[in-house]
C-alpha positions in Angstrom: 0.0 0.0 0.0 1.3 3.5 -0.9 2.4 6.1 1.9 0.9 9.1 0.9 2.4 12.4 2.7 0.6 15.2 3.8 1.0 17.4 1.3 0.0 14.8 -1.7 -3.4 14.5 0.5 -4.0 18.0 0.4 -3.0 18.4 -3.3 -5.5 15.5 -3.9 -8.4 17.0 -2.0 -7.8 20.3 -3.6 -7.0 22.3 -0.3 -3.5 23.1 -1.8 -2.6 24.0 -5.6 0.6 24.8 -6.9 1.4 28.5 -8.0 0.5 29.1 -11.0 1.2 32.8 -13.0 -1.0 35.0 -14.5 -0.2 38.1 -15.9 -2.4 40.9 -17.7 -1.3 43.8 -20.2 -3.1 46.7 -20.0 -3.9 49.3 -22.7 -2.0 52.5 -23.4 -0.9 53.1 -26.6 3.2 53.5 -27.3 2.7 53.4 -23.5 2.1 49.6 -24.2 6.5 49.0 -24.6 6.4 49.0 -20.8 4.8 45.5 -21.2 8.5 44.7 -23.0 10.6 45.8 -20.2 8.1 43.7 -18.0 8.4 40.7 -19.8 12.5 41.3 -19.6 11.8 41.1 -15.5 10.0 38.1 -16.0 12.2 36.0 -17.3 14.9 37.7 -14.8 12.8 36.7 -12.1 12.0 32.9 -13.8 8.9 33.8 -13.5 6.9 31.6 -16.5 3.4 33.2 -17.0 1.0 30.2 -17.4 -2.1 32.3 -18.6 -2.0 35.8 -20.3 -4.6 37.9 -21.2 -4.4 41.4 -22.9 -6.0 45.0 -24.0 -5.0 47.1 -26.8 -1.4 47.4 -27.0 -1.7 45.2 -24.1 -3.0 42.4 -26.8 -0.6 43.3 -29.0 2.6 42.0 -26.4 0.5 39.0 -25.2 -0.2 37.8 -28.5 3.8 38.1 -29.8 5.5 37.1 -25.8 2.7 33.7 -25.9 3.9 33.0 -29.3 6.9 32.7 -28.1 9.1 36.3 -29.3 11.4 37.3 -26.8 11.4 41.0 -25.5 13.9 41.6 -27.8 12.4 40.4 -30.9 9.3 42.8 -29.8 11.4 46.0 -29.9 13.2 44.5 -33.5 9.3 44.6 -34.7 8.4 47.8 -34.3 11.9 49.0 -34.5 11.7 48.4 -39.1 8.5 51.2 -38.1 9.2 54.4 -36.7 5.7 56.7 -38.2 2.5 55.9 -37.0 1.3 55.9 -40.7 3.4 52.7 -41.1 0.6 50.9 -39.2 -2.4 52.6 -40.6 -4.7 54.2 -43.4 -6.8 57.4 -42.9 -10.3 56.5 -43.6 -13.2 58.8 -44.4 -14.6 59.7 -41.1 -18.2 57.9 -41.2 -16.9 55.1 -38.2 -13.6 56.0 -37.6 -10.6 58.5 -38.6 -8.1 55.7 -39.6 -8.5 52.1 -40.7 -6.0 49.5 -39.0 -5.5 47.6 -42.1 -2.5 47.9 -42.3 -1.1 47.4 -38.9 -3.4 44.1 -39.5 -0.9 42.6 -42.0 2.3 43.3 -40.5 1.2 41.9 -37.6 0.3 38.4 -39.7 4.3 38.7 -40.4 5.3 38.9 -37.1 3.4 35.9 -35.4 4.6 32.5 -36.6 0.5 31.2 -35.5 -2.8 32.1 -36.9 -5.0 30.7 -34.4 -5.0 31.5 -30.4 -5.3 28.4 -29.2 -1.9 27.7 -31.2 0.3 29.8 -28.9 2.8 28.3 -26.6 0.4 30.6 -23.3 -3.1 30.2 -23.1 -3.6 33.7 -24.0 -6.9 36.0 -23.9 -7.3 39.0 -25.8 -10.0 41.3 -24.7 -12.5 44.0 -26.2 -15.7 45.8 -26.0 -18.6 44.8 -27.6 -19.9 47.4 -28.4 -23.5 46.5 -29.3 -23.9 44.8 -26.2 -22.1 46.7 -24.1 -19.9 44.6 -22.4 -16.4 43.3 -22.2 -15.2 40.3 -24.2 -12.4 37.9 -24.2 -11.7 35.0 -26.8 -9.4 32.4 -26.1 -9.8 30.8 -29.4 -10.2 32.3 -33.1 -7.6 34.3 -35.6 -5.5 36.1 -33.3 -5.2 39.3 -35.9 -8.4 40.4 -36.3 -9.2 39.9 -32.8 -5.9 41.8 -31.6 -7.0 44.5 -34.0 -11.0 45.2 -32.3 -8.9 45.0 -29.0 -6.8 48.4 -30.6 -9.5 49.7 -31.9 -10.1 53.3 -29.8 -13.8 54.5 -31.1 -13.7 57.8 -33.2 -10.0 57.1 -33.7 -10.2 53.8 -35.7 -13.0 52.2 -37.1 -14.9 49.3 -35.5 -13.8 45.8 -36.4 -16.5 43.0 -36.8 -16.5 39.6 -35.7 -19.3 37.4 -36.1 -21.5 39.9 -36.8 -21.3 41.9 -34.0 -18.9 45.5 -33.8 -16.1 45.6 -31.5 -14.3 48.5 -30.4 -10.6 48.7 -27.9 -11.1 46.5 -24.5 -10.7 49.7 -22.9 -13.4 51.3 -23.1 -15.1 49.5 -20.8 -11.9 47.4 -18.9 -8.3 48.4 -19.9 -7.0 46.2 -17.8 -8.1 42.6 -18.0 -7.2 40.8 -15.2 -11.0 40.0 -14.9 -10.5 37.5 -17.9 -7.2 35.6 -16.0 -8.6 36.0 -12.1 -10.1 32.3 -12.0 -7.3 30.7 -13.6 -4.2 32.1 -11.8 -2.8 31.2 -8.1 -1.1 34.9 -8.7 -2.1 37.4 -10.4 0.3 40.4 -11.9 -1.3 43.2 -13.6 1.0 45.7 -15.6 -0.8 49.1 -15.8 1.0 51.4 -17.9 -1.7 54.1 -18.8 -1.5 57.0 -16.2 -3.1 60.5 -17.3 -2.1 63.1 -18.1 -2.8 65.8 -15.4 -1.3 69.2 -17.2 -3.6 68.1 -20.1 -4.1 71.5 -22.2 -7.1 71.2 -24.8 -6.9 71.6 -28.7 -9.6 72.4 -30.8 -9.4 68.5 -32.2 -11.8 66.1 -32.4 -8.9 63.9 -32.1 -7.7 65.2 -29.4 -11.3 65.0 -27.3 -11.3 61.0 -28.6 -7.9 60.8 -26.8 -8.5 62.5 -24.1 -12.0 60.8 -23.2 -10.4 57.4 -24.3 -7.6 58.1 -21.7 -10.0 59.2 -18.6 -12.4 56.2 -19.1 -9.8 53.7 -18.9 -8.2 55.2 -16.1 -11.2 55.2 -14.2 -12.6 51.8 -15.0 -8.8 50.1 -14.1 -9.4 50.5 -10.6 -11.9 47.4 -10.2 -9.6 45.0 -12.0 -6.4 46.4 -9.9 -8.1 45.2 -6.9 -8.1 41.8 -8.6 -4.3 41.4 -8.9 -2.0 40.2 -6.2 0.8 42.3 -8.0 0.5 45.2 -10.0 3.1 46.7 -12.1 2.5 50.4 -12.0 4.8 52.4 -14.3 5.4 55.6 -13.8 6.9 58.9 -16.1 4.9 58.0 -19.1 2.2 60.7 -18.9 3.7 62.7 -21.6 4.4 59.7 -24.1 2.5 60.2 -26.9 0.0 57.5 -27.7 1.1 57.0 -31.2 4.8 58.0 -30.8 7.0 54.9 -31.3 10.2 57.2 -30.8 10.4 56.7 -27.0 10.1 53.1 -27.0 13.6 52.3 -25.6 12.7 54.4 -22.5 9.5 53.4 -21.7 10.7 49.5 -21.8 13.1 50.5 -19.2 10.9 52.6 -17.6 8.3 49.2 -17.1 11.3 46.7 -16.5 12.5 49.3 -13.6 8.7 49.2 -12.4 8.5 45.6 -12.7 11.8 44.7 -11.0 10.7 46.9 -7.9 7.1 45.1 -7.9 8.8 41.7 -7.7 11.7 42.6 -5.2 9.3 43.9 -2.5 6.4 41.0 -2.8 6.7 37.8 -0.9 4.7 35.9 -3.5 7.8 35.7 -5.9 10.4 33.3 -4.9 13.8 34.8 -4.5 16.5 34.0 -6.9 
């Protein structure tokens, strides 16, 4: 007859699960390269995310770390594209400003999958429906045009439909989605990277009002899934980072690895290496 210890009883009667990691990307624009200098800290820490789930630019890094690009290879991406009209097309202004058509087939070049449940991480990628008004996350389906309703800000970019139904970026209604991950993680580390910009001075843009709305609606609505994560990454100095400027990427990825490190140095839930 087998001995069973203590600790295989309690495994087997569900009182004690392993760690597992989940981490969630928020939204933020170029904002989003924090997520980079995150992922860095990951892997410094041997920390191996088993679930992902992501928002906007957010969707964008979960979608390229799960299929299995290193931080490195990220930057190398958007490195070949320095405008923002490398990644889109203006479009006349009946549902959106600019279409992101293009953005949609250089991202089909960078990810060596089609399919979401073909990444090496479960990953989710998040949106708004915005018929139904409320937040949805696919775990299976063609990663592109589901990244693409995740990025898609309303008045900015045009809707993207799925299945009939419009879709518009995750955060509008939750920017970041650690709401999709919370059931299916011991540990939970949310990396916010969208702070707002408090010297804010207005411009006669309807651009600039999208933007600006955009930006205080997911701050707002961030604060109920921050509650949900046992970590959160909060990076800090990127208020005046442009949404669309690519330029600054190299500093914001240190800017969220510096943020990340900190996070993971002062919690007990991350075992010392």
């Amino acid at each position: 007859m087998a001995l069973w210890s203590i600790d295989e009883i309690l495994t087997n009667v569900g009182l004690r699960k392993q760690q597992t990691f989940g981490v969630a990307f928020s939204g933020g624009g170029a904002r989003g390269f924090a997520h980079i200098g995150v992922m860095m800290a990951l892997r410094e820490f041997g920390i191996k995310p088993d679930v992902i789930s992501g928002v906007s630019a957010g969707s964008i890094a979960a979608v390229l770390y799960a299929a299995g690009l290193t931080p490195l290879d990220i930057m190398d991406c958007f490195s070949q594209h320095g405008k923002f009209s490398d990644f889109t097309e203006f479009s006349l202004p009946k549902e959106g400003f600019f279409r992101l058509t293009k953005f949609a087939k250089i991202l089909e070049t960078w990810l060596p999958v089609k399919n979401l449940e073909e990444l090496s991480i479960p990953t989710l990628v998040c949106a708004t429906d915005f018929e139904n008004g409320k937040a949805k996350a696919w775990a299976k389906g063609e990663i592109v045009p589901r990244v693409i309703a995740s990025c898609s800000i309303p008045i900015v970019f045009t809707p993207k439909k799925i299945d009939g139904i419009n879709y518009v970026d995750g955060g509008v209604l939750r920017n970041l989605p650690a709401w999709a991950i919370r059931n299916y993680c011991t540990t939970l580390i949310g990396s916010n990277c969208n702070p707002v910009d408090r010297k804010f001075k207005y411009k006669n843009s309807i651009i600039d009002v999208a933007m600006r709305s955009y930006h205080l609606m997911s701050k707002a609505n961030a604060a109920l899934d921050i509650k949900l994560c046992d970590i959160v990454i909060q990076t800090d100095g990127l208020q005046n980072v442009k949404t669309f400027g690519l330029s600054a990427m190299k500093n914001v990825v240190n800017r969220g690895y510096d943020a990340a490190c900190r996070a993971f140095e002062n919690s007990p839930l991350i075992p010392k290496h």
